[in-house]
Structure formats: structure tokens, C-alpha cells
KOLMIDO-777924 format. One record per residue (C-alpha): residue in three letters; x, y, z. Coordinates in Angstrom, 1 decimal. Example, Ala and Ser with C-alpha at 12.3 -4.5 7.8 and 13.67 -1.06 7.14 Angstrom:
BEGIN
REC|residuo|east|north|up
REC|ala|12.3|-4.5|7.8
REC|ser|13.7|-1.1|7.1
//
This chain:
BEGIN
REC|residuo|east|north|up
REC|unk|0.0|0.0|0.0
REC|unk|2.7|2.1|0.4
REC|unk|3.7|2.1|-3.1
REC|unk|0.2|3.0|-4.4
REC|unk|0.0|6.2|-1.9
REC|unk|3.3|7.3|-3.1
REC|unk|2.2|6.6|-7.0
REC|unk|-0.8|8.4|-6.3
REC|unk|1.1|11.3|-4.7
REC|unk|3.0|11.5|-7.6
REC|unk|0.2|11.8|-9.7
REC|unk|-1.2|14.6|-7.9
REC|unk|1.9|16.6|-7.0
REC|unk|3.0|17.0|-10.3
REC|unk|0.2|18.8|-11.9
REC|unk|-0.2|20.7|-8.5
REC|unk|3.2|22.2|-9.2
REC|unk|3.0|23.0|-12.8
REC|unk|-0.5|24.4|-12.1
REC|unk|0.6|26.6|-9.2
REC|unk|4.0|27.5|-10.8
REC|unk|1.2|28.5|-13.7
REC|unk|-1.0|30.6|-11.7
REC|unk|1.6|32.8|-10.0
REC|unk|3.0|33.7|-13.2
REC|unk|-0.4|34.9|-14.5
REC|unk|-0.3|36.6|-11.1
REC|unk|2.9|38.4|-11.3
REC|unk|2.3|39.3|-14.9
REC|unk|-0.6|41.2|-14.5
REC|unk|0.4|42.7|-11.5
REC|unk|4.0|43.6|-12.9
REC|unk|1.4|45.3|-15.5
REC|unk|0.0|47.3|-13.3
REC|unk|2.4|48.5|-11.3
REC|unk|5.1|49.3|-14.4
REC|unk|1.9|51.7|-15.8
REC|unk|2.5|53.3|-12.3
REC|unk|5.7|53.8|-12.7
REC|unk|5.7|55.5|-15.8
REC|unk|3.6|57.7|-14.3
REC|unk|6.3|58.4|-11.8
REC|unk|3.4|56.9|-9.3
REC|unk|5.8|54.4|-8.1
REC|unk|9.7|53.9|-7.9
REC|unk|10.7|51.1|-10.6
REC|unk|12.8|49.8|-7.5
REC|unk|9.8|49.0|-5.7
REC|unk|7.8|47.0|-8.5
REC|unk|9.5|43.9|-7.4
REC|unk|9.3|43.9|-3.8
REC|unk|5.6|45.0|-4.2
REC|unk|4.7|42.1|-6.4
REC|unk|6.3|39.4|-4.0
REC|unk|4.2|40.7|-1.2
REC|unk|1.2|40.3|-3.7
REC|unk|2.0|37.1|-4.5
REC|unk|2.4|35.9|-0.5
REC|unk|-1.3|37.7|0.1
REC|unk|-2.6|35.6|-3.4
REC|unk|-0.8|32.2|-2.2
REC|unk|-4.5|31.4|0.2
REC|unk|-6.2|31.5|-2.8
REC|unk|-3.7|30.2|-5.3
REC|unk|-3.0|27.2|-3.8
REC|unk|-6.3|25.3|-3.0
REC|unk|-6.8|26.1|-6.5
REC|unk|-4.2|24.7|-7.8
REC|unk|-5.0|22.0|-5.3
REC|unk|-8.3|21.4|-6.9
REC|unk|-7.4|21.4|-10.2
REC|unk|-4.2|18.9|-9.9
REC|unk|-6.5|16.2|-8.2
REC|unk|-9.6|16.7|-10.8
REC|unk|-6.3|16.2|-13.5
REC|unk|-4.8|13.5|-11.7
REC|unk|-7.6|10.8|-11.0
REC|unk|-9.4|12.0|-14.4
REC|unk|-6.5|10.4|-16.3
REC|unk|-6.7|7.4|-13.6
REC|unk|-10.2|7.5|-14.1
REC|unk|-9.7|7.7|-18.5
REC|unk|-7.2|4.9|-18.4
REC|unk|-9.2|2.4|-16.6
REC|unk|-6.5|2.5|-13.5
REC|unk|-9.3|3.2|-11.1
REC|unk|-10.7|0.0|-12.7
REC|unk|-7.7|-1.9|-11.9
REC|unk|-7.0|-1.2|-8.4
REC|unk|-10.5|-1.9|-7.5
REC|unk|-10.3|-5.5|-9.0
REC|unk|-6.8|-5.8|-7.2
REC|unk|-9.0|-5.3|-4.0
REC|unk|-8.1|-1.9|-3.4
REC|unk|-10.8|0.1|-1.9
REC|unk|-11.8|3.9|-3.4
REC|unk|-11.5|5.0|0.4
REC|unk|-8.2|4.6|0.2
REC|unk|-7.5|7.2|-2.8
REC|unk|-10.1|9.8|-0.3
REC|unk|-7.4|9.1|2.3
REC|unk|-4.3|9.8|0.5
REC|unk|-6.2|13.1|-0.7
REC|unk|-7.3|13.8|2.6
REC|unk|-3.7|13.5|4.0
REC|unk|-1.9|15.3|1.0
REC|unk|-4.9|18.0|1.6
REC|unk|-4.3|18.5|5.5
REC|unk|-1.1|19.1|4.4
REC|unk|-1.8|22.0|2.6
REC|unk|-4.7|23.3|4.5
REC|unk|-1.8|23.3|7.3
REC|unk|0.4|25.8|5.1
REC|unk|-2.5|27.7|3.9
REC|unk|-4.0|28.5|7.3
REC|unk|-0.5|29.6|8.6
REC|unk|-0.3|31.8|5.5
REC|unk|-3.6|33.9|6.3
REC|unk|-3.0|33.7|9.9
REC|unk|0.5|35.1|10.1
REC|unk|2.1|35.6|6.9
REC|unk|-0.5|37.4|4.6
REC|unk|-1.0|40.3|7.5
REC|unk|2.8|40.6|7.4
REC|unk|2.6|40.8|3.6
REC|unk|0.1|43.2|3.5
REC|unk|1.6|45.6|6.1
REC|unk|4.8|45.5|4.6
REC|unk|3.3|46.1|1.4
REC|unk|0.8|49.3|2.5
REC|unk|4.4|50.7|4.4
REC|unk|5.9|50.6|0.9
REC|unk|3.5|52.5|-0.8
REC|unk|2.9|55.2|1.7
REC|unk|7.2|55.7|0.9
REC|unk|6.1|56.0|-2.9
REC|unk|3.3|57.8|-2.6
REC|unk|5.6|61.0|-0.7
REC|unk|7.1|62.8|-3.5
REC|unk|8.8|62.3|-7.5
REC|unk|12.0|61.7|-7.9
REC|unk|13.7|62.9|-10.8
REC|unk|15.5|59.3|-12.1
REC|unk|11.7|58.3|-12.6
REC|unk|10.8|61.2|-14.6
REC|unk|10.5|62.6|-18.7
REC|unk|10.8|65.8|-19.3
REC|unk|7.7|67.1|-21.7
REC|unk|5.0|65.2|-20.1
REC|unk|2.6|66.3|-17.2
REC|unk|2.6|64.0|-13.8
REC|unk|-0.4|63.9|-11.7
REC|unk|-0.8|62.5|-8.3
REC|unk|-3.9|62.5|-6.1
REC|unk|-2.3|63.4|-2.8
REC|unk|-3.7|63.7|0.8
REC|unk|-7.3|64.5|-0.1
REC|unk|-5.8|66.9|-2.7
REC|unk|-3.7|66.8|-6.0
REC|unk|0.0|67.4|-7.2
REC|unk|0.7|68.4|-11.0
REC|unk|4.2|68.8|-12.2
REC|unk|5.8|69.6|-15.7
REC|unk|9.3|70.1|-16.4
REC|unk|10.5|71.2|-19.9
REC|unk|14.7|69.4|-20.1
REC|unk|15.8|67.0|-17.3
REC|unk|19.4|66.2|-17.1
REC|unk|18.9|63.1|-15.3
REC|unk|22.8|61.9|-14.8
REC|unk|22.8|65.3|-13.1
REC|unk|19.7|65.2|-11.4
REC|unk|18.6|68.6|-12.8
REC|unk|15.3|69.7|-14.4
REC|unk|15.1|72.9|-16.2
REC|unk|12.2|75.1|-16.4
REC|unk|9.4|73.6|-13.9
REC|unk|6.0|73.4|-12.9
REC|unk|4.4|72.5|-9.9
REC|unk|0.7|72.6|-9.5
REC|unk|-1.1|71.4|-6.0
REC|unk|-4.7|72.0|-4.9
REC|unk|-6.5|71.0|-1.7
REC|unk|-9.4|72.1|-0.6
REC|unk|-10.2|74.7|-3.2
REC|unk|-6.4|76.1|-2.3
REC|unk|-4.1|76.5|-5.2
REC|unk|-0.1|76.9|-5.0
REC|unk|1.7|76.8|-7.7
REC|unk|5.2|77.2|-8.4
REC|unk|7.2|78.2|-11.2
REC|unk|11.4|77.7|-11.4
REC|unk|14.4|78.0|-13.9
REC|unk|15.4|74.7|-12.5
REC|unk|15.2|72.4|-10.1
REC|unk|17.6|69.3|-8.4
REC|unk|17.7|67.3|-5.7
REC|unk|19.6|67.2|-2.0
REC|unk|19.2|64.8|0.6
REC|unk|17.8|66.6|3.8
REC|unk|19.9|65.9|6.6
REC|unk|17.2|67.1|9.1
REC|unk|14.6|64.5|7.5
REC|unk|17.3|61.6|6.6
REC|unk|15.6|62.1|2.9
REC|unk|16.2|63.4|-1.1
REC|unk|14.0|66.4|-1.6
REC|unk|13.6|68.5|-4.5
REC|unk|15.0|72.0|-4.0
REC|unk|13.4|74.9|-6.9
REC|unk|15.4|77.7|-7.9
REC|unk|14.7|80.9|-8.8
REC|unk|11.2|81.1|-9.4
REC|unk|7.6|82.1|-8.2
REC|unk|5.3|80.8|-5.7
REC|unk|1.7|81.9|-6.4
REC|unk|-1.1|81.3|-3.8
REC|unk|-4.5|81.2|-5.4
REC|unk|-8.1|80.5|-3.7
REC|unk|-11.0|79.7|-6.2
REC|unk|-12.8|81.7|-3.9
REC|unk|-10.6|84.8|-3.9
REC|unk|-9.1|84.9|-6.6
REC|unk|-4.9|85.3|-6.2
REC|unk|-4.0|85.8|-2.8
REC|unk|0.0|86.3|-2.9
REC|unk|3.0|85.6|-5.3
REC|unk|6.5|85.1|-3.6
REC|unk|9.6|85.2|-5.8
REC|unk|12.3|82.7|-4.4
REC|unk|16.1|82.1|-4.8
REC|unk|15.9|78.6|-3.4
REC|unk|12.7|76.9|-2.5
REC|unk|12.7|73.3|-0.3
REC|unk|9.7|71.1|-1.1
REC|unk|9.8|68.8|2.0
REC|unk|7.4|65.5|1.3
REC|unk|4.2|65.0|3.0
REC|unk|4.0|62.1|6.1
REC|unk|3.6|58.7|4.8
REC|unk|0.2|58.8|4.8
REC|unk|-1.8|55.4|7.0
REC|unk|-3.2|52.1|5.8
REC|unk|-6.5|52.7|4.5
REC|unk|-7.8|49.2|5.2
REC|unk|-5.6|48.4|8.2
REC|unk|-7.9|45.4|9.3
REC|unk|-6.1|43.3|6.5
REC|unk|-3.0|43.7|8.3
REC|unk|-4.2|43.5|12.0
REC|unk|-2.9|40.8|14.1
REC|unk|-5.3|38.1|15.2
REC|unk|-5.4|39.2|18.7
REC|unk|-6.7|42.4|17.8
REC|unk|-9.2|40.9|15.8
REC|unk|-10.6|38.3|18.2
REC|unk|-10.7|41.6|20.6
REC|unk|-12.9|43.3|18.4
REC|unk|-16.7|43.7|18.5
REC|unk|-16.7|44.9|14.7
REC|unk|-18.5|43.4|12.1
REC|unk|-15.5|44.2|9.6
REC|unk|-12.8|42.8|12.2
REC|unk|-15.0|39.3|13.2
REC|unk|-15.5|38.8|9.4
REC|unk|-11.6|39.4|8.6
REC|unk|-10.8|37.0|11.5
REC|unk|-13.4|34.2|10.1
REC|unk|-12.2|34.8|7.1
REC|unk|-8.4|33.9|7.8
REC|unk|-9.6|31.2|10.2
REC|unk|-12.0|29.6|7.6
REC|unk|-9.5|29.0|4.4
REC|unk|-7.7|25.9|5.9
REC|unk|-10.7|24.0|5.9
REC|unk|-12.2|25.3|2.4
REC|unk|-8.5|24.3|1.2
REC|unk|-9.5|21.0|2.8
REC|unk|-13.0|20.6|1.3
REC|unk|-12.2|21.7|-2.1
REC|unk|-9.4|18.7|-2.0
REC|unk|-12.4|16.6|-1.3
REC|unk|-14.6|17.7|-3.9
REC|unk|-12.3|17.4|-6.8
REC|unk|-12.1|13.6|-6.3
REC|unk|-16.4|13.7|-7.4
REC|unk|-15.3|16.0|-9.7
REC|unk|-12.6|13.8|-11.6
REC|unk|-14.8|11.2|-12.2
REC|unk|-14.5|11.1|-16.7
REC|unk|-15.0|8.0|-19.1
REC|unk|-12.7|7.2|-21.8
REC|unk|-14.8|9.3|-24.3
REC|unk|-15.0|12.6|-22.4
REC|unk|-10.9|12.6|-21.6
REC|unk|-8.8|13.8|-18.6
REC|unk|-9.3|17.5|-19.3
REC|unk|-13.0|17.2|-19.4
REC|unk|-13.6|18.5|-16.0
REC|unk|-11.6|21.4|-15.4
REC|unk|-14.1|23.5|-16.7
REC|unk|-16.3|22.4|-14.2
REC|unk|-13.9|22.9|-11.6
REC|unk|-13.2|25.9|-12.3
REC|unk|-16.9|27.1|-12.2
REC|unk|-16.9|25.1|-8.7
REC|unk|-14.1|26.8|-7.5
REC|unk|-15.0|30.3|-8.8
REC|unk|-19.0|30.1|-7.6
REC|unk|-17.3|28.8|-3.9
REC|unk|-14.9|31.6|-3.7
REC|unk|-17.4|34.1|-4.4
REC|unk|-19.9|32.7|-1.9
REC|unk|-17.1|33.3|0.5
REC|unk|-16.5|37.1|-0.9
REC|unk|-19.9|38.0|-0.8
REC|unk|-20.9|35.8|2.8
REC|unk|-17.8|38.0|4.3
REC|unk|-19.6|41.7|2.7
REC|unk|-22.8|40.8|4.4
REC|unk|-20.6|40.4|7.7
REC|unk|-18.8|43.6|7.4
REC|unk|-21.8|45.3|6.4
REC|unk|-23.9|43.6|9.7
REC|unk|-26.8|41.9|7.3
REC|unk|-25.7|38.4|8.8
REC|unk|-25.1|37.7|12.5
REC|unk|-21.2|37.8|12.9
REC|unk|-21.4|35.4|15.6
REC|unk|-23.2|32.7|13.7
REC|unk|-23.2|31.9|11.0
REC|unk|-21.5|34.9|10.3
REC|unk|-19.4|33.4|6.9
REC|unk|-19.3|29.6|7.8
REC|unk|-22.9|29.0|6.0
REC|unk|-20.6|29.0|2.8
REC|unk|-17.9|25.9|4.0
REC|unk|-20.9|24.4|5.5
REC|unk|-23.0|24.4|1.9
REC|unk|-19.8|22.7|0.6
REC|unk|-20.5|20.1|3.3
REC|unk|-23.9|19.5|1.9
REC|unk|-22.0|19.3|-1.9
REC|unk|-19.6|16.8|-0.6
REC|unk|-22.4|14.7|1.2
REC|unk|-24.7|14.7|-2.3
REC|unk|-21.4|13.8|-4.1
REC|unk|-20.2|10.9|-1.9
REC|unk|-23.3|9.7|0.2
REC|unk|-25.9|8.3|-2.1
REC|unk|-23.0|6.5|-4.3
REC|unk|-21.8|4.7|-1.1
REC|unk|-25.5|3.7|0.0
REC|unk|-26.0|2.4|-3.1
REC|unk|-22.9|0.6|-2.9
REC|unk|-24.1|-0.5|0.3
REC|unk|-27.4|-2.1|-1.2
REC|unk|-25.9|-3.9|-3.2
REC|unk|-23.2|-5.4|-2.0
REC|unk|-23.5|-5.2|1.9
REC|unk|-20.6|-2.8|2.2
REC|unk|-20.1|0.9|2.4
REC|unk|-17.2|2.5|-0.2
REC|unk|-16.6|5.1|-1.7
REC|unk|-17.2|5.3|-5.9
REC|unk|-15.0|7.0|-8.3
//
């Protein structure tokens, strides 16, 4: 028997590590996207893009891999399943419970790692990731930047515009800039022959440092208020601004200290994907059952659509948490694992009863 679990480990790991290997580079590829768009928009240092999508790819690892889970155990016993192997271990007296129980040990497994990753490592991840874009989000800096173009920046409840017409970038000097910011129907804007960069003893930090130019002060109200002309003009970044969505990144025991809704459904939530991980495992052995005719691929599609309509279940059940339309207490979002229960029941009871009527035994049919 021990040969058979570690075949059919075999069988399952190696798809589960294509798949997975698959899924994060669809992962990091559109993120990399994303976040290379913000950097030509001087939105982000190109420095950072890499760090940034590491931490993405940690918080995306409790979702990537009980997919990937899913999928490589549908792929796996369908071709067992296609190739009449299934067949042949029954007739060697093997029984299907004991394919459930290598699944259901290479499946604690994961729902081990999984858990450990929500509870611990994905709050890490997305602290360290929210730190790193308050530090991008404090100011341009001039290796990032084209002259010719306008940059814009939403900025503490305002917005930040700047323009520079030449940029000597091996010299870190910009000729001829603009500097536009507005907050709160307040208007500055600054106008200089050039401009460089110093690093700020004071503030341990590169700012940029206009010269010779004009600062006008304008209300929409008031019209223009003042205009200063400057030899040398320091513009000192704004603080890193906080988390917006700090709950994400809150330990545990300030979550299981918390009376709110959005805190108790954050918790649940990184309490409840070590068990989905483990029930998903489950269905996909259902799920892999294919005939000769339909082939090993046949269904993936429909576990995808499992996995996808499951997933969202969970998204939505944790909303109507947050947003106090279900009790938080119960079922608060364990109604969703709890259908999957009922799934896995329809999928493996009747089979086995019927097995039972007939042959005065209870197993479980692939």
C-alpha cells in the first residue's frame, strides 16, 4: 500500500506544481502590468515594483493554492479515471477510500500551510506592502521622470501636477518647472528656472529644492492671494500617509478583541481558508470522475466554475458580515464551508448507499 500512496502522490503533485507555478506567473504578470503603468507615471519607484509584487504574490498564495489543489487532483484521478486505472485497483482489491485518504492527508497538508499563511504571513505581507507604498506615494524623484510630459498625483485629499520642460537626469537637474497642488479649493503653484535634488539631513531624505522662481497662492474663492519670488525653495514630502484598510494587516489578537462586524469577518475569514482548502481537495475527487470518451481535461471547466462560484460565496458571505446583514457570531461566513459540506455529502453519500445495497458494504465510488 505504500507504493500506491506514493504513486498516487506522484500523480497529484506533479500537476499541482506545474498548475501553481502557472497561476503565479499569471499573477505576477498582470500585477507587474499594473504597477510598471504606475511607474511611468512616476506613481511608483521602478525599484519598488518587485518587492511589491512578491508581497502580492504571499497575500494571493491562500487562494492560489487550494486552487491549484483542486485542479491537480480533478487532472490527476481523471486520467486514472480515462485509463481504466481506477478499474484496476479496484479489481486488485483496493478500496476507493483509500484514494479519499491519501487526498485527505496530501490535503491537511496544505490546509496546514494555507492556514499559517492567512493567519500570520498574509497580515505581514500586506503591512509591509501598504508601508511601501505610503514611501512611494511622498514625493517624485527625478530618475523616474521625462521631461515634456505632465505628472499627476492624487495626494492627501488633494492633487499634485508637475511639468518640467529638459531634465538632465545623470545630473539630477530639471530645467524650467511646474508645480501645480490643490487641496481644498487652495491652489499653490510654483514656477522655477530649475530644479535638483539634496538629501535633507534634518529629515534623513532626497528632496527636490526649486530655484529661482515664483510661488503663487490662489483660492477659487478669492481669486490670487500672494506671489512670492524665491532664490531657493525646499519642497519637503508629505507624512507617509496610513493604511487605509488596516484590518487586512491586524494581528489576530486584535481581531478576536474586536466587537466589529469588519474585524470578526476578517478574522473568520483567515480562520475559515484551511478547511475550504480542505473541502475543495475533497470535492475534486467527485469532480474527476470522466469516461474514456470525455478525456482527462473534461472536467476542469467544471472545476473551475466550482471553485469560482465557492470563492465568491465566501466574498460576498464576508460583505454581508462587514456590512452587519448576517449575524457575525453565527453563522456569520461559515454557512458558505458548510454548503460545501452539503455538496460533498450529495457527491459521496448516495454513491456509497447504493454501494451498500448492493453489496452489503459501504465505499466510496469513483
Amino acid at each position: 500500500m505504500m507504493l500506491l500512496e506514493r504513486y498516487l502522490t506522484k500523480e497529484i503533485a506533479k500537476p499541482f506544481f506545474v498548475i501553481c507555478s502557472l497561476l503565479v506567473l499569471m499573477f505576477v504578470s498582470f500585477n507587474w502590468v499594473r504597477f510598471l503603468g504606475r511607474a511611468v507615471d512616476a506613481q511608483l519607484p521602478t525599484n519598488m515594483i518587485f518587492t511589491l509584487i512578491m508581497f502580492k504574490v504571499i497575500i494571493a498564495l491562500e487562494v492560489l493554492l487550494p486552487v491549484a489543489m483542486l485542479l491537480s487532483i480533478v487532472l490527476a484521478l481523471g486520467r486514472l479515471s480515462m485509463e481504466s486505472e481506477v478499474t484496476a485497483l479496484s479489481a486488485c482489491g483496493v478500496s476507493p477510500l483509500k484514494i479519499v485518504k491519501v487526498v485527505f492527508g496530501l490535503a491537511l497538508v496544505l490546509a496546514g500551510i494555507v492556514s499559517a499563511l492567512s493567519l500570520f504571513i498574509r497580515p505581514w505581507a500586506y503591512q509591509q506592502s501598504y508601508d511601501l507604498e505610503a514611501k512611494a506615494d511622498t514625493g517624485f524623484r527625478i530618475s523616474d521622470l521625462e521631461a515634456g510630459r505632465f505628472y499627476e498625483r492624487e495626494k492627501n485629499g488633494g492633487s499634485l501636477v508637475l511639468f518640467m520642460q529638459k531634465i538632465d537626469q545623470t545630473a539630477g537637474i530639471m530645467k524650467h518647472v511646474f508645480v501645480q497642488t490643490e487641496k481644498n479649493g487652495n491652489i499653490r503653484i510654483l514656477s522655477a528656472k530649475e530644479a535638483r535634488e539634496r538629501f535633507d539631513h534634518g529629515i534623513g531624505k532626497i528632496v527636490p529644492v526649486l530655484i529661482d522662481g515664483y510661488e503663487y497662492k490662489l483660492s477659487r474663492q478669492a481669486g490670487i492671494d500672494r506671489i512670492t519670488e524665491f532664490q531657493e525653495l525646499t519642497l519637503y514630502p508629505d507624512d507617509p500617509k496610513p493604511p487605509y484598510y488596516t484590518r487586512k494587516a491586524a494581528s489576530n489578537s486584535r481581531l478576536i478583541a474586536s466587537s466589529s462586524p469588519k474585524e470578526i469577518a476578517e478574522f473568520q475569514w483567515r480562520l475559515s481558508t484551511g478547511p475550504s482548502t480542505l473541502l475543495l481537495a475533497l470535492l475534486g475527487i467527485p469532480l474527476s470522475r470522466a469516461t474514456p470518451r470525455q478525456g482527462k481535461y473534461a472536467k476542469i471547466f467544471v472545476a473551475i466554475v466550482a471553485f469560482a462560484v465557492y470563492y465568491n460565496l465566501g466574498a460576498m458571505a464576508k460583505t454581508w458580515v462587514e456590512q452587519g446583514l448576517v449575524n457575525p457570531t453565527f453563522p456569520g461566513i461559515w454557512w458558505v464551508n458548510g454548503l460545501l459540506l452539503v455538496a460533498l455529502g450529495i457527491a459521496y453519500w448516495p454513491k456509497s448507499l447504493f454501494r451498500h445495497m448492493r453489496l452489503g458494504k459501504v465505499s466510496v465510488s469513483l
